[in-house]
C-alpha positions as CSV (number, residue, x, y, z in Angstrom):
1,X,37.2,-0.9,-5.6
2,X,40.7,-2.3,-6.0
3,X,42.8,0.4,-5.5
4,X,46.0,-1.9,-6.1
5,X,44.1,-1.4,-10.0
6,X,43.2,2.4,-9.6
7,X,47.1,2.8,-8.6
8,X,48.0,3.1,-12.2
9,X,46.0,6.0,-12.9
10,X,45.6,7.7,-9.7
11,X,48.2,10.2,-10.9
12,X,46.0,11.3,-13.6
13,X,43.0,11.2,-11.5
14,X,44.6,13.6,-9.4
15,X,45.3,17.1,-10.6
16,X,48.7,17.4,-7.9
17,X,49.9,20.6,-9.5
18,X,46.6,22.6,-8.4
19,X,46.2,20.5,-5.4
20,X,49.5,20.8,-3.7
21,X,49.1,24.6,-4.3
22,X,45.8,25.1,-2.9
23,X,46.5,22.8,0.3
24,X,50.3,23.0,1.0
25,X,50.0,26.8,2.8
26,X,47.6,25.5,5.1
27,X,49.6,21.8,6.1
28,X,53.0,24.3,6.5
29,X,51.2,26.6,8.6
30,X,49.9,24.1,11.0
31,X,53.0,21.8,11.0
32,X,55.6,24.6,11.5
33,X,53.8,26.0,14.7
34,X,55.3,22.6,15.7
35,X,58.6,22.6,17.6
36,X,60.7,19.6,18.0
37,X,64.2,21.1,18.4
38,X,66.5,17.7,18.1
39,X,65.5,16.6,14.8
40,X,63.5,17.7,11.8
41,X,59.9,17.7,12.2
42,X,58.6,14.1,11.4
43,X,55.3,13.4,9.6
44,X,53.4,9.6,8.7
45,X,50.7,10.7,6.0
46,X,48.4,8.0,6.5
47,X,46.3,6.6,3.3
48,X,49.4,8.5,1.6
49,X,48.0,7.1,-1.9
50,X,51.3,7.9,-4.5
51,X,52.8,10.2,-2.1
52,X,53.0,13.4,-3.3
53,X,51.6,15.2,0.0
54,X,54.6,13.6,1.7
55,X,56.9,14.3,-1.2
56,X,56.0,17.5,-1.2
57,X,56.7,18.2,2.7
58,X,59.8,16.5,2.3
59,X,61.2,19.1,-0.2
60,X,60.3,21.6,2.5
61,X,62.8,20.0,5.0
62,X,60.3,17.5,7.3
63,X,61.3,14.5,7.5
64,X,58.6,12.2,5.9
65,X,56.7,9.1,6.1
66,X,53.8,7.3,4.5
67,X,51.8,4.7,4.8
68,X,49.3,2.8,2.2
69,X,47.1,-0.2,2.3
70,X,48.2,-0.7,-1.4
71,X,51.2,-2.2,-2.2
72,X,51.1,-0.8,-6.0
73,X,50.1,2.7,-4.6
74,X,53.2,2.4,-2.1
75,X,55.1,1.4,-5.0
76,X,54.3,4.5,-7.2
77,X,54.8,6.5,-3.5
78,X,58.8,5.4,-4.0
79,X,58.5,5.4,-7.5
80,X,57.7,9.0,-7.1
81,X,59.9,10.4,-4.5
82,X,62.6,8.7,-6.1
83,X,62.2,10.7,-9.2
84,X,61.7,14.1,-7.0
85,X,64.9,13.3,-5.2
86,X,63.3,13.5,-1.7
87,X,64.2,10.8,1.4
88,X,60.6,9.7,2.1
89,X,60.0,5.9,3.8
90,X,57.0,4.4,2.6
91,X,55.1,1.2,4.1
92,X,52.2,-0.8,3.5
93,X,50.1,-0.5,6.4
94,X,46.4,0.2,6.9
95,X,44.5,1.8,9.5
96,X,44.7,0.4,12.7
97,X,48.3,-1.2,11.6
98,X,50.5,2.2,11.6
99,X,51.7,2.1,15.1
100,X,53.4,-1.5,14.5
101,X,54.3,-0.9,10.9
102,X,56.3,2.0,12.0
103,X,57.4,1.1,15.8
104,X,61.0,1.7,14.8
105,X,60.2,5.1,13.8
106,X,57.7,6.1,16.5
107,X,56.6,8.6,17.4
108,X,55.8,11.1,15.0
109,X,55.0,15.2,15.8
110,X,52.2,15.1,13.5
111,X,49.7,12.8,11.3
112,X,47.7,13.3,8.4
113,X,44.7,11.7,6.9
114,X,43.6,13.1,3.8
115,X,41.6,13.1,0.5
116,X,38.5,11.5,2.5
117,X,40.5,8.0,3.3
118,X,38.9,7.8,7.1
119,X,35.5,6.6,6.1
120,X,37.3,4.0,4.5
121,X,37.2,2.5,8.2
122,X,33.6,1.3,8.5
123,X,31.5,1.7,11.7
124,X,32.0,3.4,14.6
125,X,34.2,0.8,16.4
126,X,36.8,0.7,13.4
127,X,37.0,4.6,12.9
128,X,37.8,4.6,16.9
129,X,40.4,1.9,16.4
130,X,41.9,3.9,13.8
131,X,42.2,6.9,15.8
132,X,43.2,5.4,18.8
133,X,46.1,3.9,16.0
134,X,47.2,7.5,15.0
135,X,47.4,8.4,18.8
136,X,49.9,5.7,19.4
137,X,51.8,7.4,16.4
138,X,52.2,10.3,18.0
139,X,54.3,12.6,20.7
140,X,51.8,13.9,23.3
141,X,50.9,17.4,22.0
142,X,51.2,15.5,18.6
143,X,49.3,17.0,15.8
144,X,46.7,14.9,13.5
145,X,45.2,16.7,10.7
146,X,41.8,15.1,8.9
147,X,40.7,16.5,5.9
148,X,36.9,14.2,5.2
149,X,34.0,15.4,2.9
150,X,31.6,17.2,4.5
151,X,28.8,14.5,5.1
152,X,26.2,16.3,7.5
153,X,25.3,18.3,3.9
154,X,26.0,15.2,1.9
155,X,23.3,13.2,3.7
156,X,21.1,16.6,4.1
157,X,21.3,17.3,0.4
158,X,21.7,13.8,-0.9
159,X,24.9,14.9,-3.2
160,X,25.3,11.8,-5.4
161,X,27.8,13.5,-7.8
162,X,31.2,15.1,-7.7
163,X,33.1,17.1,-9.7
164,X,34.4,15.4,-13.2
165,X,37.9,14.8,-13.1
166,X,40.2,14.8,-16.5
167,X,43.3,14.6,-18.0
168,X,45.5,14.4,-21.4
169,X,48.8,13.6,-22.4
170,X,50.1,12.2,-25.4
171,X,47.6,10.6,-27.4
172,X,45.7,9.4,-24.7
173,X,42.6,10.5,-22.8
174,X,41.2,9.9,-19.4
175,X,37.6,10.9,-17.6
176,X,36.5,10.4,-14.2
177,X,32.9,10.5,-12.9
178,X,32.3,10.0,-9.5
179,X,29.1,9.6,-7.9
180,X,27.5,7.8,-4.1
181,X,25.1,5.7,-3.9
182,X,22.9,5.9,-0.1
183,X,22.4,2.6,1.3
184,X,19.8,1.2,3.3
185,X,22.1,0.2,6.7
186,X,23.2,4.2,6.3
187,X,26.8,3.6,4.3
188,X,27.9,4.8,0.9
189,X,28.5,3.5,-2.0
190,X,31.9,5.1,-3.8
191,X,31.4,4.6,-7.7
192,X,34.3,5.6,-9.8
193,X,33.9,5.2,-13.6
194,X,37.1,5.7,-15.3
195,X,36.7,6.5,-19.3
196,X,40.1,6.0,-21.4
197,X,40.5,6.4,-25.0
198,X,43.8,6.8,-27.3
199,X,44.1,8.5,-30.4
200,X,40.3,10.0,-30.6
201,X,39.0,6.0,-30.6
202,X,36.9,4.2,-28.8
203,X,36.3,4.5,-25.1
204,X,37.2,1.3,-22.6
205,X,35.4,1.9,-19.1
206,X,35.9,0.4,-16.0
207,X,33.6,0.8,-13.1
208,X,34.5,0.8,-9.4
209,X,33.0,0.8,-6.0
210,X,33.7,1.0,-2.5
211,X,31.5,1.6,0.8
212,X,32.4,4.6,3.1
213,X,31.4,5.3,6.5
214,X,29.7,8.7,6.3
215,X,31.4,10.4,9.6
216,X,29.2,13.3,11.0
217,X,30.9,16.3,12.3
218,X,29.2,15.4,15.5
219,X,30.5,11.5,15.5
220,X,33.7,13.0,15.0
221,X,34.2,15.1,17.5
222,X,33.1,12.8,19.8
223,X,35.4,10.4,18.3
224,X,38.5,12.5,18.9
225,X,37.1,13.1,22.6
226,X,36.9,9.8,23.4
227,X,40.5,8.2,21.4
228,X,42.7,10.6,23.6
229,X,42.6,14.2,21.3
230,X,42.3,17.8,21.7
231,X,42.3,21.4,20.9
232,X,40.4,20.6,18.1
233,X,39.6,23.0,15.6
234,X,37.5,22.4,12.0
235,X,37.6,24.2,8.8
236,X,35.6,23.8,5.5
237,X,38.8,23.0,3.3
238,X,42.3,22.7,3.5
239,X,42.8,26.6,3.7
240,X,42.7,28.7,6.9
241,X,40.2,31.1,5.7
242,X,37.5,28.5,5.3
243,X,36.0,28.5,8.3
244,X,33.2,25.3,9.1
245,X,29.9,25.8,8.0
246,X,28.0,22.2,8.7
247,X,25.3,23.0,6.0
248,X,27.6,24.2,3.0
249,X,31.4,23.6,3.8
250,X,32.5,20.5,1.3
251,X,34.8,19.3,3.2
252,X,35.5,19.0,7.6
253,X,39.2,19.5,8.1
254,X,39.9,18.7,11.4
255,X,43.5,19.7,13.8
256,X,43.8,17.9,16.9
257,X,46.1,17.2,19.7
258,X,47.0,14.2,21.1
259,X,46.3,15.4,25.0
């Protein structure tokens, strides 16, 4: 999948008004049990996408940072916060890259993967490279917050498809189907197929892929253990009255320490 391509329509992919309002109380609750009393809490939203996670943080008085392997998705980051009137600094950088990207601004109180982007790092070497990454980012007693899909019951249940995604404005038209294929070495294939049409004509489709690392709630943890993190704690979703169930939670949100 290019997502340098996917940029332009991420924004209508994503549904940011629901979003935001379903997963900002629980991101203010963890990072404002944070204390840092010389400056404003800081925060690098890693895999930040077009940046409306930090954007939205930033309205709340933390001072904000993101980071994208795209450059057109870090481009619609600025794009954005420009237009929302926020200070936000956004770099290209990918994972295992943030520490040096960012070395001027180092270190951060807290970190946050979200919207499934760690699988993204395939194997169990690369996802421990990437975490030991976030824990140079961070202040000891530094906060990391992972919000993955759920793929002990993915596997389990072999869920190939996701919720359709759509959106409208104007006289255009936009559907997203997503779906996984289960490959043989144990990885996942990421299909998007994005459906567009404009004024009630004919539909142009692209489709897209990408492989995942499935990370098991038990990998994980282990993960954390050995890359320097702590106090962890796991919900089912990005709310704190979803507690982890590993045969029916869709998501593993994870909070860690950096010990």
């Amino acid at each position: 999948m290019s997502y340098d391509d996917f940029s332009n329509d991420y924004d209508r992919f994503v549904n940011w008004d629901k979003r935001l309002s379903a997963e900002m109380p629980f991101l203010l609750a963890a990072l404002n049990r944070l204390v840092n009393p010389d400056q404003s809490i800081k925060v690098l939203d890693a895999a930040c996408g077009t940046g409306w996670h930090a954007i939205a943080l930033a309205q709340q008085g933390f001072a904000v940072y993101g980071a994208d392997l795209s450059y057109p998705m870090i481009a619609r980051a600025q794009a954005n916060a420009l237009a929302s009137g926020v200070q936000a600094t956004f770099l290209p950088a990918g994972f295992g890259e943030l520490s040096g990207a960012f070395s001027v601004h180092l270190p951060f109180d807290a970190l946050l993967c979200l919207g499934n982007s760690l699988p993204h790092a395939i194997g169990s070497q690369s996802l421990r490279h990437a975490l030991r990454d976030f824990a140079d980012c961070l202040l000891p007693g530094g906060l990391l917050v992972v919000q993955n899909r759920n793929f002990d019951a993915v596997l389990a249940q072999r869920q190939r498809w996701m919720e359709p995604q759509s959106h409208q404005e104007a006289d255009g038209e936009w559907l997203f189907l997503r779906f996984y294929d289960f490959l043989p070495d144990g990885l996942i294939r990421f299909n998007i197929i994005n459906l567009q049409r404009k004024n009630e004509g004919d539909w142009l489709q692209q489709v897209s892929e990408v492989q995942l690392y499935p990370i098991t709630h038990k990998e994980f943890l282990a993960a954390l253990t050995e890359t320097g993190f702590g106090e962890i704690a796991t919900y089912g979703a990005l709310s704190l009255d979803s507690p982890f169930d590993l045969q029916a939670s869709g998501n593993l949100v994870i909070l860690a320490h950096k010990q």
